[in-house]
PyMOL Python script that loads the backbone (N, CA, C, O; Angstrom):
from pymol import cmd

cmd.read_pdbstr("""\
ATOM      1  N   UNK A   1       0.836  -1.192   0.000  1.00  0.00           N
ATOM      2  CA  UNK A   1       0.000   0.000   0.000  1.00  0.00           C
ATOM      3  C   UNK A   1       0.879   1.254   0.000  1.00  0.00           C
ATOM      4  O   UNK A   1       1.935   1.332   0.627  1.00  0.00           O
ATOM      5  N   UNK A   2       0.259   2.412  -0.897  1.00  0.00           N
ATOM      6  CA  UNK A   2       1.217   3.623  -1.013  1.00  0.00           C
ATOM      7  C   UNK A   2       0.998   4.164  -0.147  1.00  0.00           C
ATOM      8  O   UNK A   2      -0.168   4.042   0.227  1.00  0.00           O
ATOM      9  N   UNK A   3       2.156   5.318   0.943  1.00  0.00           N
ATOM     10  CA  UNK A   3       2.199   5.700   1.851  1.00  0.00           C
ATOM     11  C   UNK A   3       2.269   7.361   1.826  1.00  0.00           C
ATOM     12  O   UNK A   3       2.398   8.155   2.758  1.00  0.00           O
ATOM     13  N   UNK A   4       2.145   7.556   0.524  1.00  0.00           N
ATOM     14  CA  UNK A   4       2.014   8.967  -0.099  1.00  0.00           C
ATOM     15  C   UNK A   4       1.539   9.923   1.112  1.00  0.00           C
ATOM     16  O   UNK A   4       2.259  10.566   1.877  1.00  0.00           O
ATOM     17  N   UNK A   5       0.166   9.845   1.079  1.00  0.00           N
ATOM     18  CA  UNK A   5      -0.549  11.013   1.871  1.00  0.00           C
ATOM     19  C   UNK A   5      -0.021  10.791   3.325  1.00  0.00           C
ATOM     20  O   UNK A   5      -0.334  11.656   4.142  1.00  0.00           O
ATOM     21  N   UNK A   6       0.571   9.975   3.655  1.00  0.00           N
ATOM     22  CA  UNK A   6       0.966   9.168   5.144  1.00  0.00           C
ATOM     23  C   UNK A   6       1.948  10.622   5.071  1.00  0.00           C
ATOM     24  O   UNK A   6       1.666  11.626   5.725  1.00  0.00           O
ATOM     25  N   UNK A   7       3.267  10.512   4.055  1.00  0.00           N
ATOM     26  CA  UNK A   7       4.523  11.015   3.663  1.00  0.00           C
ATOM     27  C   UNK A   7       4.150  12.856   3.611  1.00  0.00           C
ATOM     28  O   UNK A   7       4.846  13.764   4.065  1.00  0.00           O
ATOM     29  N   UNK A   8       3.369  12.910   3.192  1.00  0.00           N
ATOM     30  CA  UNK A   8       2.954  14.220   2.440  1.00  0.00           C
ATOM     31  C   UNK A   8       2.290  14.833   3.769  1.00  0.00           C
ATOM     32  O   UNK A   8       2.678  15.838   4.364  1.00  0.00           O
ATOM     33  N   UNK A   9       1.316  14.092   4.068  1.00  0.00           N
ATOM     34  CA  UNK A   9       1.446  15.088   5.890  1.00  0.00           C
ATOM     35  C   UNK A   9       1.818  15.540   7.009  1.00  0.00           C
ATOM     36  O   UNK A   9       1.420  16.433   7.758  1.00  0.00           O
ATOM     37  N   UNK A  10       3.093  14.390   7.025  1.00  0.00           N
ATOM     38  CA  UNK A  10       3.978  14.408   7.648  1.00  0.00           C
ATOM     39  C   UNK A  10       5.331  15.596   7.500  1.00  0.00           C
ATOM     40  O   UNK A  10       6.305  15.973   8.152  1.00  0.00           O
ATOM     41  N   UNK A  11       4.829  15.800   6.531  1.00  0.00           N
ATOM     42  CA  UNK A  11       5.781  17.003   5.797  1.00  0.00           C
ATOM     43  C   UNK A  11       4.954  18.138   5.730  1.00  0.00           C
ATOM     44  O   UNK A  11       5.585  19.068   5.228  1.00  0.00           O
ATOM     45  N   UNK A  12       3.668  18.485   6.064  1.00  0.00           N
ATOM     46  CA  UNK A  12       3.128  19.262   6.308  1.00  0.00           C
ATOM     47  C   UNK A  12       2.756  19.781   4.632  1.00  0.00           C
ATOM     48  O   UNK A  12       2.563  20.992   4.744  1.00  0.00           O
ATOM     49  N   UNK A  13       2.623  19.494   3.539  1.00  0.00           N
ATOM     50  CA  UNK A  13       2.465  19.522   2.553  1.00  0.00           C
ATOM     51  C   UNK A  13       0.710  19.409   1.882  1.00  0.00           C
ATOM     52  O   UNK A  13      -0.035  18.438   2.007  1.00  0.00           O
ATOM     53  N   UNK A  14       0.350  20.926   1.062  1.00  0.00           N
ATOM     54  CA  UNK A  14      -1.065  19.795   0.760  1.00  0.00           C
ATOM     55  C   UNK A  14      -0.672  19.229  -0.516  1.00  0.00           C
ATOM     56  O   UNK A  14       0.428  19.421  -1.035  1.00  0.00           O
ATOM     57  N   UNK A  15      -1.874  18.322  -1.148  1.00  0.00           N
ATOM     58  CA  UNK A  15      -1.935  18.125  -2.565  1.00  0.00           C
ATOM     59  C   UNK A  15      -1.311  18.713  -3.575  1.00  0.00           C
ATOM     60  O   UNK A  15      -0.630  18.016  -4.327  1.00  0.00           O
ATOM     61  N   UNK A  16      -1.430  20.164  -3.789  1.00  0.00           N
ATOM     62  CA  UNK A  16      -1.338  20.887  -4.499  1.00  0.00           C
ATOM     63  C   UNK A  16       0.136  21.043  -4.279  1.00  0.00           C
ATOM     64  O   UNK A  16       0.854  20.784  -5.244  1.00  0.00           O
ATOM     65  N   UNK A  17       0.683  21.416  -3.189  1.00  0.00           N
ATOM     66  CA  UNK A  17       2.080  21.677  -3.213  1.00  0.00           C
ATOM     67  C   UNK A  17       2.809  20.639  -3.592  1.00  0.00           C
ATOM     68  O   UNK A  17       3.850  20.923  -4.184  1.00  0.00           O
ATOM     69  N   UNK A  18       2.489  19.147  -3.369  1.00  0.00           N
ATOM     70  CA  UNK A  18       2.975  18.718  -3.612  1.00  0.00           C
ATOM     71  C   UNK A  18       3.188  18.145  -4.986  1.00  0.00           C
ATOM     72  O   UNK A  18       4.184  17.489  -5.290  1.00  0.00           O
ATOM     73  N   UNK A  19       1.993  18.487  -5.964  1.00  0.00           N
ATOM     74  CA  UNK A  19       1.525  18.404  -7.156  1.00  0.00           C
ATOM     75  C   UNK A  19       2.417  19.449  -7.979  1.00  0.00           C
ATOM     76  O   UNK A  19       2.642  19.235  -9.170  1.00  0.00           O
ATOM     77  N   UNK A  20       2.869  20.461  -7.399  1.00  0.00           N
ATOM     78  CA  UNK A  20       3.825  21.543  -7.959  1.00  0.00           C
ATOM     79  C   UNK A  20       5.372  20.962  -7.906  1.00  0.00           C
ATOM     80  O   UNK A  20       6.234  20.978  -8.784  1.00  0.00           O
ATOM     81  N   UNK A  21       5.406  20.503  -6.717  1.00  0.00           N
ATOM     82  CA  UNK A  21       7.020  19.827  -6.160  1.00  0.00           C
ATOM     83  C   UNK A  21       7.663  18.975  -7.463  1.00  0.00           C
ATOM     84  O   UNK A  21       8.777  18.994  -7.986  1.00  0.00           O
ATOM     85  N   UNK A  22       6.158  18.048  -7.796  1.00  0.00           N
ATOM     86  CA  UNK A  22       6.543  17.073  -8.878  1.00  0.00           C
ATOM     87  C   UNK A  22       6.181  17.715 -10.491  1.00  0.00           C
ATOM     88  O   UNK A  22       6.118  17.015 -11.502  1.00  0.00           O
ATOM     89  N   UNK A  23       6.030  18.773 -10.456  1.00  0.00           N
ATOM     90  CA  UNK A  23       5.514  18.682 -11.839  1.00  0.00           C
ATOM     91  C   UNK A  23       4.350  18.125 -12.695  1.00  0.00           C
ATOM     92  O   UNK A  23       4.317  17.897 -13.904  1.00  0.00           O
ATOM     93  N   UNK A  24       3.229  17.938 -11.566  1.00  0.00           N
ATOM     94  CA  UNK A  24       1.960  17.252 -12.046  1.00  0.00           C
ATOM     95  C   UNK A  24       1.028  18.113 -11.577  1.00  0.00           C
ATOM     96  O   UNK A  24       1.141  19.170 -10.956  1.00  0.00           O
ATOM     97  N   UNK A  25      -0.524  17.106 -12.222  1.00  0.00           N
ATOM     98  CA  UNK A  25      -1.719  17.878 -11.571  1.00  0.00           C
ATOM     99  C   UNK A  25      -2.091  17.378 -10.203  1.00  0.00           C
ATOM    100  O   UNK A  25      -1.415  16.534  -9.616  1.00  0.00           O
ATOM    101  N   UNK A  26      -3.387  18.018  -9.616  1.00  0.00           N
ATOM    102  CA  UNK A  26      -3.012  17.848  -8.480  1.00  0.00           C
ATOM    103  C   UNK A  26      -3.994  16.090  -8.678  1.00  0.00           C
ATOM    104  O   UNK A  26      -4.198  15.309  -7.749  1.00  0.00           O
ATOM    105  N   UNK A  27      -4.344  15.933  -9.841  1.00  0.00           N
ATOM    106  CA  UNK A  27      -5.512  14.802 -10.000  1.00  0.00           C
ATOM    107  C   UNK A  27      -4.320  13.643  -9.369  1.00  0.00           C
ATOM    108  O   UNK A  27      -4.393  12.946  -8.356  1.00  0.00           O
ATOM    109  N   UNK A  28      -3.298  13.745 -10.327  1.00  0.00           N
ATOM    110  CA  UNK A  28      -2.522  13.014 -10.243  1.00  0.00           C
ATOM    111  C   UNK A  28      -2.284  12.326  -8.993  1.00  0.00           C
ATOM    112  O   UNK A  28      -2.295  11.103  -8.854  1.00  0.00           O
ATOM    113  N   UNK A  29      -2.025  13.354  -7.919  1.00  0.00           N
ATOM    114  CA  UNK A  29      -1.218  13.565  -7.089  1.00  0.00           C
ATOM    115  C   UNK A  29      -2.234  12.463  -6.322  1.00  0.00           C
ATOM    116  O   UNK A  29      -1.791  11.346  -6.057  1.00  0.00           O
ATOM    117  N   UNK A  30      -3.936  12.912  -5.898  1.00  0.00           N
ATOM    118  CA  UNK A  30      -5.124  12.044  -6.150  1.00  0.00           C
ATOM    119  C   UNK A  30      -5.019  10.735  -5.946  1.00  0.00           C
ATOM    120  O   UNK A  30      -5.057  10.010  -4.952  1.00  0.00           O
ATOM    121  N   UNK A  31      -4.865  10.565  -7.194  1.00  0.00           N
ATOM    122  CA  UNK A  31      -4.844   9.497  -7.673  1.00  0.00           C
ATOM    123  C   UNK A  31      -3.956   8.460  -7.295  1.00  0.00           C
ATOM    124  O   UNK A  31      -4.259   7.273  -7.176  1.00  0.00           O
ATOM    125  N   UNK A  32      -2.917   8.936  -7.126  1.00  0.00           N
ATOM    126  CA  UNK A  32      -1.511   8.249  -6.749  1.00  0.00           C
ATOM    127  C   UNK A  32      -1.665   7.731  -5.278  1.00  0.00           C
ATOM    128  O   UNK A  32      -1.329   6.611  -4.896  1.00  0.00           O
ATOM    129  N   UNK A  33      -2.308   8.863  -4.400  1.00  0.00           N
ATOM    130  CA  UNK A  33      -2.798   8.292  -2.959  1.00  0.00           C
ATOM    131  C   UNK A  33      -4.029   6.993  -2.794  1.00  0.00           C
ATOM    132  O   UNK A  33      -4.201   6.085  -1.981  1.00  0.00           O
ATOM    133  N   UNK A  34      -4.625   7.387  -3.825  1.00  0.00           N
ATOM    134  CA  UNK A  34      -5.913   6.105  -3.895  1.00  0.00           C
ATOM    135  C   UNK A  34      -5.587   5.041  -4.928  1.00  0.00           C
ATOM    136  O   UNK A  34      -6.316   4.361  -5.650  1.00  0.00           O
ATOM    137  N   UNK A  35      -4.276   5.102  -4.779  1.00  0.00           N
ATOM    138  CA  UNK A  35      -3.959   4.012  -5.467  1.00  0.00           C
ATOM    139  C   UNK A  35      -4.358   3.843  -6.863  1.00  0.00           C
ATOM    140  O   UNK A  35      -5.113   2.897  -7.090  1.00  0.00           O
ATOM    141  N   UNK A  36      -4.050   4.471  -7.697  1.00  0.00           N
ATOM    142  CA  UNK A  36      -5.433   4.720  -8.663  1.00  0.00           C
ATOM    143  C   UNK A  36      -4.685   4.782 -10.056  1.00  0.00           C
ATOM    144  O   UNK A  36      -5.373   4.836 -11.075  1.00  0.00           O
ATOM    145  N   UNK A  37      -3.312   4.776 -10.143  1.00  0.00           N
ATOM    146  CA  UNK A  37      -2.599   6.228 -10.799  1.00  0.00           C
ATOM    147  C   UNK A  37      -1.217   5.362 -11.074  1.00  0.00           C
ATOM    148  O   UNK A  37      -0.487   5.579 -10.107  1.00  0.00           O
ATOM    149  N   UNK A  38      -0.727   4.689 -11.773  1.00  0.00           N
ATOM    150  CA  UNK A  38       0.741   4.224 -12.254  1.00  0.00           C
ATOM    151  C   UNK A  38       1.022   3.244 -10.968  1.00  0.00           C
ATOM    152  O   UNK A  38       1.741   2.385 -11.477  1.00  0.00           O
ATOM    153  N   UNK A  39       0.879   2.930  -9.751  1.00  0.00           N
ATOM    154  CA  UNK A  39       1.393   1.903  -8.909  1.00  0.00           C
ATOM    155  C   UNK A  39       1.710   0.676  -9.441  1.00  0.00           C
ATOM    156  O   UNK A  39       2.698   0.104  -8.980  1.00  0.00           O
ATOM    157  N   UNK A  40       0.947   0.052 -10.492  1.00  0.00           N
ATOM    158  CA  UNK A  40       1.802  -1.283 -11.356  1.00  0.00           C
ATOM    159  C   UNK A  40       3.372  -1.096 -11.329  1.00  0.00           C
ATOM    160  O   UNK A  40       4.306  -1.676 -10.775  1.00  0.00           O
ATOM    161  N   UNK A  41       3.215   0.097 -12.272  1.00  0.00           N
ATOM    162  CA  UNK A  41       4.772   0.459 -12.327  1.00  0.00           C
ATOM    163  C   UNK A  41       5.892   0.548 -11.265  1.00  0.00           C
ATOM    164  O   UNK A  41       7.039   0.137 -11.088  1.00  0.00           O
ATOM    165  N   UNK A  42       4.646   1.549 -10.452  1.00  0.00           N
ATOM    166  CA  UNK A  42       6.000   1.612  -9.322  1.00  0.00           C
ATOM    167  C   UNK A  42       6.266   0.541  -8.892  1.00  0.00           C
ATOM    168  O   UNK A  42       7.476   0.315  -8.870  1.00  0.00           O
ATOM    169  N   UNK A  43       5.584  -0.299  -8.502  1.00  0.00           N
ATOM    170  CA  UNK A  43       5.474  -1.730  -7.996  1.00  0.00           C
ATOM    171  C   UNK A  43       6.592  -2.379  -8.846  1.00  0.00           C
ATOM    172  O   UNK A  43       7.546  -2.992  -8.369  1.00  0.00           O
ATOM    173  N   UNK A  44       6.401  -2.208  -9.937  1.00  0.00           N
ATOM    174  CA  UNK A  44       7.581  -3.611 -10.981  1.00  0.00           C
ATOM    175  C   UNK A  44       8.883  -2.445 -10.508  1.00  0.00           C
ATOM    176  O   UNK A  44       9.936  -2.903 -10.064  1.00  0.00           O
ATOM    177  N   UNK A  45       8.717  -1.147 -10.633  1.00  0.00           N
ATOM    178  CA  UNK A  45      10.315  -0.316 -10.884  1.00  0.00           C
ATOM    179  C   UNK A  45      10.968  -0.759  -9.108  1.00  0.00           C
ATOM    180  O   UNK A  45      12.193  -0.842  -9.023  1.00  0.00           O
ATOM    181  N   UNK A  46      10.251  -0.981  -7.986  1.00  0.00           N
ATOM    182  CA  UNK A  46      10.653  -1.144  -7.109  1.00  0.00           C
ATOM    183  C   UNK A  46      11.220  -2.716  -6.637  1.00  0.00           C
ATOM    184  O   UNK A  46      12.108  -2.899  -5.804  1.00  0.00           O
ATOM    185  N   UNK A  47      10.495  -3.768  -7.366  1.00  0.00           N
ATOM    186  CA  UNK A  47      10.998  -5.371  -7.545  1.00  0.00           C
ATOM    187  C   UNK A  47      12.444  -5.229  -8.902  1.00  0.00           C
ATOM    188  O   UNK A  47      13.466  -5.913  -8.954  1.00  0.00           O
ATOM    189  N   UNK A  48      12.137  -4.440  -9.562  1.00  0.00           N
ATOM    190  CA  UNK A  48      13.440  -4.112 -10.398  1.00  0.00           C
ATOM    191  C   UNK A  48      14.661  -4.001  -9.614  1.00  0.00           C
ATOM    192  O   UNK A  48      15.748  -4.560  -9.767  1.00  0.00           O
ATOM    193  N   UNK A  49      14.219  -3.080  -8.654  1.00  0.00           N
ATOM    194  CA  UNK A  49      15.368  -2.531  -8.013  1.00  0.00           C
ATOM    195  C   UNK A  49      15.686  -3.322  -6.913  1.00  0.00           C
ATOM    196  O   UNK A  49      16.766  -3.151  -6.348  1.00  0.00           O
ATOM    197  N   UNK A  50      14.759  -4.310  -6.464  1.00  0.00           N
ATOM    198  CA  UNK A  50      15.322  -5.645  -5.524  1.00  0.00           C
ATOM    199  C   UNK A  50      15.933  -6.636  -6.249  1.00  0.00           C
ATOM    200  O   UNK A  50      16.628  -7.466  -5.664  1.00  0.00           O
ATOM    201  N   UNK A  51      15.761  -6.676  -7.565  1.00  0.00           N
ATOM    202  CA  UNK A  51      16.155  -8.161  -8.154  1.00  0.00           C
ATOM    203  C   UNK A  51      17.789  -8.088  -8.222  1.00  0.00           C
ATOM    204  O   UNK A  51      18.712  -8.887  -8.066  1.00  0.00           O
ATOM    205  N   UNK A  52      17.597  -6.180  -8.658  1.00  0.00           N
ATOM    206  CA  UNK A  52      19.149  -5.826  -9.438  1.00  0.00           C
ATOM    207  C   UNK A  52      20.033  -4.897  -8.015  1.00  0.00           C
ATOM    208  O   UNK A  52      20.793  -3.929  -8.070  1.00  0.00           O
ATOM    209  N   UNK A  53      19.723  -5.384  -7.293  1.00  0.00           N
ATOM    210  CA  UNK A  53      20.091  -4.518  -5.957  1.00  0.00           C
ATOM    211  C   UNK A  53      20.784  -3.316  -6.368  1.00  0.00           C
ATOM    212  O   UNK A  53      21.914  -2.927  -6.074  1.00  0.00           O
ATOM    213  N   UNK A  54      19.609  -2.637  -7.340  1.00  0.00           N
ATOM    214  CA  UNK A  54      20.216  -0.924  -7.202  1.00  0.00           C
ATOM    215  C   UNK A  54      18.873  -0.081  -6.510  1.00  0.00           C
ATOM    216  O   UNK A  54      17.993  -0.400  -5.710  1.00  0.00           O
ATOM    217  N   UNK A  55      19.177   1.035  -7.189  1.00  0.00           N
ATOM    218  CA  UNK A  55      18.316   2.434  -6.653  1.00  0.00           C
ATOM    219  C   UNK A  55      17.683   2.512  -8.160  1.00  0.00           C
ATOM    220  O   UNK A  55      18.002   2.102  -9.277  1.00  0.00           O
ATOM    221  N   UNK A  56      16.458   3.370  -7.500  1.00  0.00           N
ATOM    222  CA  UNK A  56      16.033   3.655  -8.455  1.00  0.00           C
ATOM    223  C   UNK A  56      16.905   4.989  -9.805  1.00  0.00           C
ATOM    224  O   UNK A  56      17.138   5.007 -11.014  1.00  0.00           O
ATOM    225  N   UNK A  57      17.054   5.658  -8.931  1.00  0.00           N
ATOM    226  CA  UNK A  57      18.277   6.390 -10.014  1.00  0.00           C
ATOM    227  C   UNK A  57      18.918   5.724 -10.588  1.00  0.00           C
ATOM    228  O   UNK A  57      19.439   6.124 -11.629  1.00  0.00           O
ATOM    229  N   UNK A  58      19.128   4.381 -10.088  1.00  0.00           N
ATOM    230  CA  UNK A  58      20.143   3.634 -11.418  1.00  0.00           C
ATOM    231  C   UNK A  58      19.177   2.951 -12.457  1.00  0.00           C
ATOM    232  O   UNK A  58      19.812   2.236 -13.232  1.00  0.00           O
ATOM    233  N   UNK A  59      18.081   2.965 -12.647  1.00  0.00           N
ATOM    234  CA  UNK A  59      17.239   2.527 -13.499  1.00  0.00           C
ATOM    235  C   UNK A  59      16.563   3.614 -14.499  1.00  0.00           C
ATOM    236  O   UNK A  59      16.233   3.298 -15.642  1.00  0.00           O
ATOM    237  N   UNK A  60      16.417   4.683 -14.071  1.00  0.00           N
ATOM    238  CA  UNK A  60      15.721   6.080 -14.670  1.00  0.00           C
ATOM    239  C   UNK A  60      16.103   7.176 -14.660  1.00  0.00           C
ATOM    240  O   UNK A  60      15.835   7.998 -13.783  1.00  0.00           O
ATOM    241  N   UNK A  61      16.920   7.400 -15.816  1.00  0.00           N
ATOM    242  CA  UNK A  61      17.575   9.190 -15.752  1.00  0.00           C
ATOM    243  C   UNK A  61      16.651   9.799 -16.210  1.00  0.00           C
ATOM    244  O   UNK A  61      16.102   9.816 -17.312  1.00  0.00           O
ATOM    245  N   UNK A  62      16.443  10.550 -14.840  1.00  0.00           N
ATOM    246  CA  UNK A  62      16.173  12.137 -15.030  1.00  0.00           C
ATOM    247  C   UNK A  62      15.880  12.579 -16.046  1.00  0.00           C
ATOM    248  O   UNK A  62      16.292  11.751 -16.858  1.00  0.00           O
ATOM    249  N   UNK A  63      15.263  13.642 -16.751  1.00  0.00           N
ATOM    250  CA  UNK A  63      15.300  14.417 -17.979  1.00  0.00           C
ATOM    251  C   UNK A  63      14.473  15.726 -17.611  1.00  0.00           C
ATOM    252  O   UNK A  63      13.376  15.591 -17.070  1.00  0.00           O
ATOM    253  N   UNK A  64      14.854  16.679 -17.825  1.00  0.00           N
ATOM    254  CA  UNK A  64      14.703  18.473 -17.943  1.00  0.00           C
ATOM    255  C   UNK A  64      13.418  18.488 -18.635  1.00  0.00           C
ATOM    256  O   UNK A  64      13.516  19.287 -19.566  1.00  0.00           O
ATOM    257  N   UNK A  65      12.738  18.179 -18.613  1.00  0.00           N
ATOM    258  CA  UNK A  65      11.299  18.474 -19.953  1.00  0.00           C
ATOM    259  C   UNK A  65      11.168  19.651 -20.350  1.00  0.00           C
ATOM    260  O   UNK A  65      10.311  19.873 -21.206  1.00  0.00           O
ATOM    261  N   UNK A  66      12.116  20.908 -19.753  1.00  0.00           N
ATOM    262  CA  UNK A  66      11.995  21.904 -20.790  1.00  0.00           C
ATOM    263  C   UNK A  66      13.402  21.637 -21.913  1.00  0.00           C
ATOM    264  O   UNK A  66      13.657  22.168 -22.994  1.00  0.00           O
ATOM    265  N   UNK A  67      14.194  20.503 -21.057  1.00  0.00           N
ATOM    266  CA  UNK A  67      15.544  20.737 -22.313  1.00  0.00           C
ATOM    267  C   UNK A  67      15.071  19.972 -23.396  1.00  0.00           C
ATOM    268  O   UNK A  67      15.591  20.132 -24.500  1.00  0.00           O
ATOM    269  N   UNK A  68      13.789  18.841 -23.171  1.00  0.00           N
ATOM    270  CA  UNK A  68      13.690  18.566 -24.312  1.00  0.00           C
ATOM    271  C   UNK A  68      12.518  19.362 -25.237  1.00  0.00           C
ATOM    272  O   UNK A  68      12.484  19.250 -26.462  1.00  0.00           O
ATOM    273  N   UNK A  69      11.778  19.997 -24.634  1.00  0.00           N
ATOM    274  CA  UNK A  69      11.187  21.150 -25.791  1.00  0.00           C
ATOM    275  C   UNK A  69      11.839  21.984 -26.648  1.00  0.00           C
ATOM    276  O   UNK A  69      11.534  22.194 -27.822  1.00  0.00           O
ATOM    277  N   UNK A  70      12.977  22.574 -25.878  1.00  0.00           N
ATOM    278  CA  UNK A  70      14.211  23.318 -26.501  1.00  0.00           C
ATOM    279  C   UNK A  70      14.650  22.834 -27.707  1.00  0.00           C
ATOM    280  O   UNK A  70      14.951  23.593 -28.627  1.00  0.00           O
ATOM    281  N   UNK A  71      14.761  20.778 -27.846  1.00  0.00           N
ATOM    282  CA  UNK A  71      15.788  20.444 -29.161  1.00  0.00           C
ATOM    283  C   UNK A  71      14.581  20.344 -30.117  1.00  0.00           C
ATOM    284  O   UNK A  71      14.757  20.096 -31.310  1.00  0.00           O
TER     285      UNK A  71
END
""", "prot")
cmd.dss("prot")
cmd.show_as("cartoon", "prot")
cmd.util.cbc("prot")
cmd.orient("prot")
């Protein structure tokens, strides 16, 4: 179970801010707490990262989404 809103209040954070933090809407953000919203994924990217005993940074670079509007 995702621990999102657990995480996000604990940080004193609402929805929205935290929907800004990431670069999403706040539906998203939603969604992601009710389980609702990409968790397959996270789920496989996080057994990824047990099988291959890395981090997730070693599986997914980063990218600027304005550097790629720019090219």
């Amino acid at each position: 179970m995702m621990q999102i809103a657990k995480l996000r209040e604990e940080k004193g954070l609402t929805q929205a801010q935290l929907a800004r933090a990431i670069d999403a809407d706040v539906s998203t953000v939603r969604n992601l707490e009710r389980n609702r919203s990409g968790i397959k994924s996270i789920q496989r990217i996080i057994k990824l990262c047990k099988a291959l005993d890395c981090q997730v940074e070693d599986l997914i670079m980063m990218v600027d989404v304005e550097e790629i509007d720019q090219n």
